[in-house]
N, C-alpha and C positions, 0 to 999 in steps of 0.2 A: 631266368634273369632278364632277358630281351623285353618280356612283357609286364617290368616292374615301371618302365617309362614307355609307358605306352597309356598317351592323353585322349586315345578316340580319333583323330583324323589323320588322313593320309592327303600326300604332295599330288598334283593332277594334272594336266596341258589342257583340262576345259573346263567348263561347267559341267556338274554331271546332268545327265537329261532329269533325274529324282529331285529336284533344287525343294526345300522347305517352301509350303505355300506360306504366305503372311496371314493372320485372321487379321478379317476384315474391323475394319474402327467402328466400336458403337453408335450409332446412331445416339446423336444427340437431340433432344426436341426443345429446340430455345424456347420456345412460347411457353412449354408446361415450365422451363425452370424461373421465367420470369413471371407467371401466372402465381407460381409458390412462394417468391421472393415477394412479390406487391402484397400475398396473405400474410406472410410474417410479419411485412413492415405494417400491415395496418392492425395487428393482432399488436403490435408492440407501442404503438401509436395511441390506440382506443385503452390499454391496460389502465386501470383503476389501481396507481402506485400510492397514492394519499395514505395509505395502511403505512407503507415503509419509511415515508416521507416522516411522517408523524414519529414514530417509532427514533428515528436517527436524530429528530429532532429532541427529542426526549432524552436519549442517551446524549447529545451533546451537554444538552440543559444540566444532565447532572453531574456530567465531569465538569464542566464550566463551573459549575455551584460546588461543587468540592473541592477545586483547585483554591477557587478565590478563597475558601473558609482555611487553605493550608496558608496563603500567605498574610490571612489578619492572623491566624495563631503564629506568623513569625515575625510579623511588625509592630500588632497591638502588644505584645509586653515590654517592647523597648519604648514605646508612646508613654504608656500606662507609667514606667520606671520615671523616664522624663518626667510625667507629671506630678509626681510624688513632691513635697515640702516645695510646693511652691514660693514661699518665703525667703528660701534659701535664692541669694543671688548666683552662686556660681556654683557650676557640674565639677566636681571629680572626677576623672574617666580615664586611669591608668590602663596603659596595652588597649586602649579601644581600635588601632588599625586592623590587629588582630581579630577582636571580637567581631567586629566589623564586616571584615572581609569573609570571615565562614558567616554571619547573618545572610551575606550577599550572595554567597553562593548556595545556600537552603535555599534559597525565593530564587534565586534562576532557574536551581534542579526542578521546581514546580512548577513558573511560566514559564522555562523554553523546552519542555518537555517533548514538545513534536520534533524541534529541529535535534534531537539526537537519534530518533528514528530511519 
């Protein structure tokens, strides 16, 4: 039972003469790591990104071009309704706060689509 709490050391009055040596700290060589850090930075510097550039450019291009054609499909048919019987002096437009207000929030869900991310 004595030796179920038994952690490995014992109580002492000195140092023992056996004390753990320390391993020595590796040798660092600044030069070679700032010799490898100037390759990186000029390996990163000289890169030919114009591929990725392009590319992101493209992919904005056509979310930008698909967003816009989401909000004439939700503006041009209440234009288009507007333009109907010209002739006619005055709009009828019963509950239009309604109608209105969910138009308005279609076309936000589609321009402020980043700020919900």
């Amino acid at each position: 039972m004595a030796n179920d709490f038994d952690f490995g050391f014992t109580a002492v009055d000195e140092v023992p003469s056996e004390a753990p040596v320390q391993p020595a700290a590796p040798s660092i060589d600044e030069d070679k790591i700032l010799d490898k850090l100037a390759e990186l930075e000029r390996k990163i510097l000289n890169a030919d990104n114009s591929g990725m550039v392009n590319e992101h450019r493209a992919l904005i291009e056509t979310d930008v071009s698909t967003k816009l054609r989401d909000v004439e499909d939700l503006v041009l048919p209440l234009l288009y309704n507007l333009q109907k019987n010209p002739e006619k002096e005055y709009i009828h437009w019963p509950n239009r706060t309604a109608i209105i207000d969910t138009q308005i929030e279609k076309i936000k869900a589609v321009t402020r689509y980043y700020e919900r991310i």
